[in-house]
C-alpha atoms as a printed R data frame, in Angstrom:
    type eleno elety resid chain resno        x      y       z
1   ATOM     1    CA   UNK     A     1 -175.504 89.690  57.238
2   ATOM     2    CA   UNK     A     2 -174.210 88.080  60.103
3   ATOM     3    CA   UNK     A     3 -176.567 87.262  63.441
4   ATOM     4    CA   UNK     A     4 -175.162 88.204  66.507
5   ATOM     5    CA   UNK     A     5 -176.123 86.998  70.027
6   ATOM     6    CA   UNK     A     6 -178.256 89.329  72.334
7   ATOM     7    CA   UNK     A     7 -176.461 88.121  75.548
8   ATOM     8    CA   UNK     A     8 -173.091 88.591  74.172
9   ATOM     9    CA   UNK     A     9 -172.913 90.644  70.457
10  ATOM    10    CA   UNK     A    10 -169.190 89.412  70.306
11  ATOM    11    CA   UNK     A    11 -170.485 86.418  69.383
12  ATOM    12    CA   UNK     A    12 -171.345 85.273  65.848
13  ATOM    13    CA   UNK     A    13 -174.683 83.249  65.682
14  ATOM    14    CA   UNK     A    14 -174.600 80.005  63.149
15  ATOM    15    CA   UNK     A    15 -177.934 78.120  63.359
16  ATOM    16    CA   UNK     A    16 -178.138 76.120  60.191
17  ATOM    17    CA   UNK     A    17 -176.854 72.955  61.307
18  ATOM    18    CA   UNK     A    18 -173.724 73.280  58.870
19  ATOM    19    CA   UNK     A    19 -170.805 74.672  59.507
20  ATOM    20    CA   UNK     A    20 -167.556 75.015  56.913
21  ATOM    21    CA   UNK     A    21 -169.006 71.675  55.493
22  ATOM    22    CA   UNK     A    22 -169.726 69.819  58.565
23  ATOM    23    CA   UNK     A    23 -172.356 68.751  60.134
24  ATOM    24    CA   UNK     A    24 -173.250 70.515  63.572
25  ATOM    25    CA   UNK     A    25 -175.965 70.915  66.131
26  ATOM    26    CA   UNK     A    26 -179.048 72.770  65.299
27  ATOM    27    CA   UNK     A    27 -179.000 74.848  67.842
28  ATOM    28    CA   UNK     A    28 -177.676 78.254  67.888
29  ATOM    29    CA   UNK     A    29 -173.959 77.372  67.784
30  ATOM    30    CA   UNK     A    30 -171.111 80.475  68.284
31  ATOM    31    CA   UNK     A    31 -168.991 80.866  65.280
32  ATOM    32    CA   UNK     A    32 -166.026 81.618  67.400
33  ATOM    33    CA   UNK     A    33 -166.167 78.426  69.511
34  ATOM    34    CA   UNK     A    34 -166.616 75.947  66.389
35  ATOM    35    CA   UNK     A    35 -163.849 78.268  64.932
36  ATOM    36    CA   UNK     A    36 -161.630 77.108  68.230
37  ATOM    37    CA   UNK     A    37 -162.730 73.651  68.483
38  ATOM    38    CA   UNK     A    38 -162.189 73.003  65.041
39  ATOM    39    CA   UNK     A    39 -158.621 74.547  65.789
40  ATOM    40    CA   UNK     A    40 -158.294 72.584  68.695
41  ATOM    41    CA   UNK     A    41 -158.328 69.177  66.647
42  ATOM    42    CA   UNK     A    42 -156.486 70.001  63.767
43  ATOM    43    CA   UNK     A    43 -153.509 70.654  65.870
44  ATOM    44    CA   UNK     A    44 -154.284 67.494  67.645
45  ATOM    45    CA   UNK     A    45 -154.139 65.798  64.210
46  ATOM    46    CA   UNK     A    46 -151.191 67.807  63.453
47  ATOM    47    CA   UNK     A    47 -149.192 66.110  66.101
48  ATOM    48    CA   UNK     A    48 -150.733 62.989  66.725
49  ATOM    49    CA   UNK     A    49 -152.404 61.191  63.449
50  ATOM    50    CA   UNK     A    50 -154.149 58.842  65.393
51  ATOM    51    CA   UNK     A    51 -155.832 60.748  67.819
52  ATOM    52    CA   UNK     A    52 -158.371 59.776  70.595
53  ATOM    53    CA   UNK     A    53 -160.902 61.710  71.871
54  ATOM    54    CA   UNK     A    54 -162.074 61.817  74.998
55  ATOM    55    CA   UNK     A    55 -166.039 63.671  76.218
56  ATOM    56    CA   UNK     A    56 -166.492 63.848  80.023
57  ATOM    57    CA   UNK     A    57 -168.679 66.357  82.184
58  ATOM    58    CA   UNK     A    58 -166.918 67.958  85.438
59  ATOM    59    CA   UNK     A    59 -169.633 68.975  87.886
60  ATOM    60    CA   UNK     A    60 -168.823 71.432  90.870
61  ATOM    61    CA   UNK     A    61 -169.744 69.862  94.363
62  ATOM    62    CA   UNK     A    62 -172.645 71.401  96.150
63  ATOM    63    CA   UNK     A    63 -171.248 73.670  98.524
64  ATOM    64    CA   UNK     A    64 -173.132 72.304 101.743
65  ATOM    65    CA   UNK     A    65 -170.565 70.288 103.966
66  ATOM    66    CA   UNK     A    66 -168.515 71.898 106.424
67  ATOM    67    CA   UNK     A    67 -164.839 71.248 105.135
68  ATOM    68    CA   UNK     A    68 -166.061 72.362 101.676
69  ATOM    69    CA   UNK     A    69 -164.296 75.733  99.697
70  ATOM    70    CA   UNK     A    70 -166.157 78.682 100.007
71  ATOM    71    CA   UNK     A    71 -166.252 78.813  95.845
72  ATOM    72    CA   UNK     A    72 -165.024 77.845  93.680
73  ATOM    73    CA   UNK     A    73 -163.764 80.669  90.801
74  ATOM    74    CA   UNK     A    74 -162.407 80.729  87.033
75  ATOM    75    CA   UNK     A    75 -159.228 78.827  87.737
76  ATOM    76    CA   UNK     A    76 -160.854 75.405  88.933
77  ATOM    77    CA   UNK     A    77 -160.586 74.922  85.196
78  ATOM    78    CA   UNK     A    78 -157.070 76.006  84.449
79  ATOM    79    CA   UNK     A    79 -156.031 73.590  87.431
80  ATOM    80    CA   UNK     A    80 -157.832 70.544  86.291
81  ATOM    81    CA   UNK     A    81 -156.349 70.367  83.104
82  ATOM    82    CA   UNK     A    82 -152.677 71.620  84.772
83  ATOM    83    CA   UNK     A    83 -152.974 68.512  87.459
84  ATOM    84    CA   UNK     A    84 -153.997 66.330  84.845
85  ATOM    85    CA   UNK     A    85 -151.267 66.965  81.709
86  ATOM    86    CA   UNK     A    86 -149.099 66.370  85.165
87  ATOM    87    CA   UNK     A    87 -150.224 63.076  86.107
88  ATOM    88    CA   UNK     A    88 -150.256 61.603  81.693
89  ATOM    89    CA   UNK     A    89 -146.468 63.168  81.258
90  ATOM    90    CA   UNK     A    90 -145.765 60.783  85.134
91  ATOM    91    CA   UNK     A    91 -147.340 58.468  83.630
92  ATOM    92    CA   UNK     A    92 -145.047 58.779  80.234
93  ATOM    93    CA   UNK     A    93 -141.594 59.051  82.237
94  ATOM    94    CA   UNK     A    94 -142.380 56.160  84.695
95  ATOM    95    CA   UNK     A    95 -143.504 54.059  81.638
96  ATOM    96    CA   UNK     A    96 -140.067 55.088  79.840
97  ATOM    97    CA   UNK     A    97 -137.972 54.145  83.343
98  ATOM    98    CA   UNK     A    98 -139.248 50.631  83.165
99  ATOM    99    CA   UNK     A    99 -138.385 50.370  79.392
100 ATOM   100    CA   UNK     A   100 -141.295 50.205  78.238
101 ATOM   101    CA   UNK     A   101 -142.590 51.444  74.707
102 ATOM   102    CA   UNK     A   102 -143.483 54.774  75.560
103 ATOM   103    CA   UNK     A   103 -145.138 57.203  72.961
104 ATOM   104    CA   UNK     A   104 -145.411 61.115  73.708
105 ATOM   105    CA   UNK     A   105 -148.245 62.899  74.462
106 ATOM   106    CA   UNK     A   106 -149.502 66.055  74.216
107 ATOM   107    CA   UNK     A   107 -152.568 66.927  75.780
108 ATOM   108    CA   UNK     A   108 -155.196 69.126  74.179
109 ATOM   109    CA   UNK     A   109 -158.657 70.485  75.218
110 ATOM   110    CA   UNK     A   110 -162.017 72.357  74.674
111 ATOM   111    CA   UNK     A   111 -163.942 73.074  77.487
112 ATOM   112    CA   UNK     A   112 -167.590 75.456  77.820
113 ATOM   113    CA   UNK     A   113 -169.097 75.952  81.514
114 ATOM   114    CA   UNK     A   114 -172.797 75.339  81.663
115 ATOM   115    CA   UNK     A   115 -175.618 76.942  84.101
116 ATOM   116    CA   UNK     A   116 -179.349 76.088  84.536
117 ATOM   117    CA   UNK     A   117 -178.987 72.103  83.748
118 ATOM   118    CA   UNK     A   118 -178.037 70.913  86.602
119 ATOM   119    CA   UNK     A   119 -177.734 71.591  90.475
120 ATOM   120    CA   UNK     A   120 -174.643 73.200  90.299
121 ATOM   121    CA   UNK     A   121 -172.544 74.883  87.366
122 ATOM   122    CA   UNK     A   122 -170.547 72.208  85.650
123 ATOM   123    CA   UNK     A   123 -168.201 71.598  82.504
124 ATOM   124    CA   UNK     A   124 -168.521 69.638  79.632
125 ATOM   125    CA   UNK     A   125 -164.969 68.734  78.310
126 ATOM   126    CA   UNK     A   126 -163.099 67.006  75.607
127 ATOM   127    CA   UNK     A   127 -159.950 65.867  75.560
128 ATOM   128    CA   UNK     A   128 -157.503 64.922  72.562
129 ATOM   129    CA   UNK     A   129 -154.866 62.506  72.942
130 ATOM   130    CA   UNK     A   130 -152.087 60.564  71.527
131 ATOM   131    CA   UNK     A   131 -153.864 57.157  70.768
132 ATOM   132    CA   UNK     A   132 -150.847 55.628  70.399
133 ATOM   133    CA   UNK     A   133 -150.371 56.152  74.583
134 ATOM   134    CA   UNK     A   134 -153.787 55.861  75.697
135 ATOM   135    CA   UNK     A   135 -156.508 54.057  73.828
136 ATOM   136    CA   UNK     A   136 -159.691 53.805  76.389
137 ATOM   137    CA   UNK     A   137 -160.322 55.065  80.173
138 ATOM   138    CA   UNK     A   138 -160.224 52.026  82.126
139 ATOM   139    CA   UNK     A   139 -162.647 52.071  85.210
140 ATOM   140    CA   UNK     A   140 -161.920 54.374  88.609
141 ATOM   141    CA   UNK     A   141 -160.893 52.898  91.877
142 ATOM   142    CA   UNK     A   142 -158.585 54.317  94.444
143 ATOM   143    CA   UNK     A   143 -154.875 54.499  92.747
144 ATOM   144    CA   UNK     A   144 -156.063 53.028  89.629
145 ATOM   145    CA   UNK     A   145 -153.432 53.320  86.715
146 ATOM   146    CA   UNK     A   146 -155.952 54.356  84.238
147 ATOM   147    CA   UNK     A   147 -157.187 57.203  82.530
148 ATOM   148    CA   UNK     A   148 -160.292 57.585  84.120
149 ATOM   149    CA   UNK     A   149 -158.491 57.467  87.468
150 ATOM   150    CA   UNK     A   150 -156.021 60.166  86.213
151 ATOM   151    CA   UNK     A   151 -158.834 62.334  85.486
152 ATOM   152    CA   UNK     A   152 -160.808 62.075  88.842
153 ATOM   153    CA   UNK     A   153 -157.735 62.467  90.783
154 ATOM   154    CA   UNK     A   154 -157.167 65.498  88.941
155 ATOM   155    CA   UNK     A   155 -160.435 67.289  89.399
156 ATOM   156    CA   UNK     A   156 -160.259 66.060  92.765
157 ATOM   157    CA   UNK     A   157 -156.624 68.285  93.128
158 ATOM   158    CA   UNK     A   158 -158.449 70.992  91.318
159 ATOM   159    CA   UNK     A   159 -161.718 71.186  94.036
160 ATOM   160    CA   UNK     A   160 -159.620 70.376  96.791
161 ATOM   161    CA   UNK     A   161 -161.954 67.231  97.594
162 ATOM   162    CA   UNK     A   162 -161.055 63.939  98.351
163 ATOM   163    CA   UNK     A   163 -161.143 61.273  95.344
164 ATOM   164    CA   UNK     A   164 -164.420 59.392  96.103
165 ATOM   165    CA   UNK     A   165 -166.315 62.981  96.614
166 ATOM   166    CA   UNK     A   166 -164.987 63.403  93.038
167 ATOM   167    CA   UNK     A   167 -165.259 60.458  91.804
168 ATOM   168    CA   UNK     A   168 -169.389 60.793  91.657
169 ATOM   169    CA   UNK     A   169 -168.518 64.501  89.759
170 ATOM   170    CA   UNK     A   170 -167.121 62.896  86.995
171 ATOM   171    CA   UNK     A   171 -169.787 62.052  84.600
172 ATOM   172    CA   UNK     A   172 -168.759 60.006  80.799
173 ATOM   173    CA   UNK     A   173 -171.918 60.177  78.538
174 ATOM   174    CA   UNK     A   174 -172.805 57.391  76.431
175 ATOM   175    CA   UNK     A   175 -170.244 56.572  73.872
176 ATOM   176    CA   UNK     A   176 -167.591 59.071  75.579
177 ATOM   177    CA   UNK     A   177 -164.189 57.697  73.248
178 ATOM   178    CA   UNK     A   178 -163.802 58.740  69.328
179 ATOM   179    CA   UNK     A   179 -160.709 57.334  67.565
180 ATOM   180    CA   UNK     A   180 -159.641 59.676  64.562
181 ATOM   181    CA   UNK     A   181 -156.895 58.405  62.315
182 ATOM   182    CA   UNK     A   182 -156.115 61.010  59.642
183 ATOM   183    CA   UNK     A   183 -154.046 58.372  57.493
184 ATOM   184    CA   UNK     A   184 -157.351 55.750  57.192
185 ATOM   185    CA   UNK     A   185 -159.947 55.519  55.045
186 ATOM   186    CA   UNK     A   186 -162.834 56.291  57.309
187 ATOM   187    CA   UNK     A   187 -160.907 59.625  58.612
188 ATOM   188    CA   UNK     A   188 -163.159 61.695  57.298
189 ATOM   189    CA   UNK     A   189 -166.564 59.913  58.549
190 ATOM   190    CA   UNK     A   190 -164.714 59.964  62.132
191 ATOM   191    CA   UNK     A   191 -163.647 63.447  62.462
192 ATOM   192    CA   UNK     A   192 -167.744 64.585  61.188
193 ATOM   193    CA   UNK     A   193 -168.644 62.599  63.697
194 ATOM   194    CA   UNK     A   194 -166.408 64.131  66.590
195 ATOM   195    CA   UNK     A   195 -167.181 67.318  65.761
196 ATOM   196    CA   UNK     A   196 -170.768 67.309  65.520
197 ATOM   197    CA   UNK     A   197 -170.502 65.949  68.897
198 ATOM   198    CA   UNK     A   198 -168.223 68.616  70.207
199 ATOM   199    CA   UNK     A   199 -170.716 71.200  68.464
200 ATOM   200    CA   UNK     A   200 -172.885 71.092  71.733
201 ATOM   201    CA   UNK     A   201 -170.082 72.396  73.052
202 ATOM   202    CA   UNK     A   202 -170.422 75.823  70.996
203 ATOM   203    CA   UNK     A   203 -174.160 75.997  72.151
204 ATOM   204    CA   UNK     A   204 -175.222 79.674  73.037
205 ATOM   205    CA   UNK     A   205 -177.676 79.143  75.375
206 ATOM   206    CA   UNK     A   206 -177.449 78.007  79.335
207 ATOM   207    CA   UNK     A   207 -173.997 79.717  79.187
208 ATOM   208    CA   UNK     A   208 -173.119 82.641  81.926
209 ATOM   209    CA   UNK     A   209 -173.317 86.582  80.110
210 ATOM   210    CA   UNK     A   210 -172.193 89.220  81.708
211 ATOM   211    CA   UNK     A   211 -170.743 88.140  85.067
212 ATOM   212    CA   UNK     A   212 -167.080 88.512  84.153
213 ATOM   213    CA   UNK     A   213 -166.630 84.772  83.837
214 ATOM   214    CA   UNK     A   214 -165.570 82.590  80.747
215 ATOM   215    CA   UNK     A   215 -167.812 80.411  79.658
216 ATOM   216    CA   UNK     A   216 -165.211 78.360  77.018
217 ATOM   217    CA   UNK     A   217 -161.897 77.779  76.433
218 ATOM   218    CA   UNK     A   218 -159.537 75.763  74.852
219 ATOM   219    CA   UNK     A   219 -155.650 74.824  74.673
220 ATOM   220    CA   UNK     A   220 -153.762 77.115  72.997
221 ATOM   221    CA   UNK     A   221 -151.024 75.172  71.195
């Protein structure tokens, strides 16, 4: 019989730390979002054999400065990751104007929106690339031509801040890059370890219930 959550009973409960032969967290996990995460790659994978991974945490600025939104609602999201596949497919066409080797990219996501762990409400995303064109972040400074830069200019477009307010609201845990080539030999080790790590993602708790927001999502291609 399946377990479903109190807060939300559309959601399925798995809390065995295994999931369709994989490893996951052992925390109460949602069926639906390992069900969309593990979606989320394979189409990745589908398109881009060697795939990297990227794990970063947006945070939403405090709202205590005078030039600063009034809130920030459900599409801060939806712009991020708009601003951002923007700025990589630039960064493809300029790279193909100077003829240079230019590989395509697609870019794909999972994102969940966490409460009660930090000051504000804040996102912890992953991204899926081609690792053919991108293959680590580089560091951030002011019109850096990295992907770290890409990304904090892009959640700065998304919060309507400047770049160094969100520069210190882009957080990269330990160990933030994963490198998945389906056509090696150690594919299989590499994607169990991805996706245990994006299994925190599908945590049930510290997520919002009941408030009309979304609390995950994910590309849909």
């Amino acid at each position: 019989m399946r377990t479903r959550y109190p807060a939300n009973t559309n959601l399925v409960v798995i809390d065995n730390g295994q999931y369709q032969g994989w490893k996951v967290n052992s925390r109460p996990l949602s069926k639906q979002y390992l069900d969309a995460i593990l979606r989320t790659m394979h189409a990745a994978l589908d398109e881009h054999p060697r795939t990297l991974m990227v794990r970063f945490d947006l945070h939403l600025p405090l709202l205590n400065f005078d030039d600063s939104p009034r809130f920030y609602d459900s599409t801060v999201i939806s712009k991020f990751f708009k601003s951002l596949n923007a700025k990589i497919q630039h960064d493809r066409a300029v790279k193909l104007r100077e003829g240079k080797r230019t590989h395509p990219c697609t870019l794909r996501y999972v994102w969940v929106k966490e409460c009660r762990e930090a000051a504000t409400d804040h996102y912890h995303v992953a991204i899926f690339l081609n690792n053919d064109a991108y293959c680590h972040l580089g560091s951030y400074s002011n019109g850096g031509n990295n992907l770290r830069a890409r990304i904090v200019e892009a959640w700065a477009s998304a919060i309507g801040v400047d770049e160094f307010v969100a520069e210190d609201k882009v957080h990269c845990p330990s160990k933030p890059l994963y490198y998945i080539n389906r056509n090696s030999v150690g594919f299989t080790t590499s994607f169990a370890k991805a996706f245990e790590r994006l299994s925190y993602l599908a945590k049930l708790e510290t997520k919002h219930y009941g408030d009309n927001t979304r609390s995950f999502g994910c590309s849909q291609r």
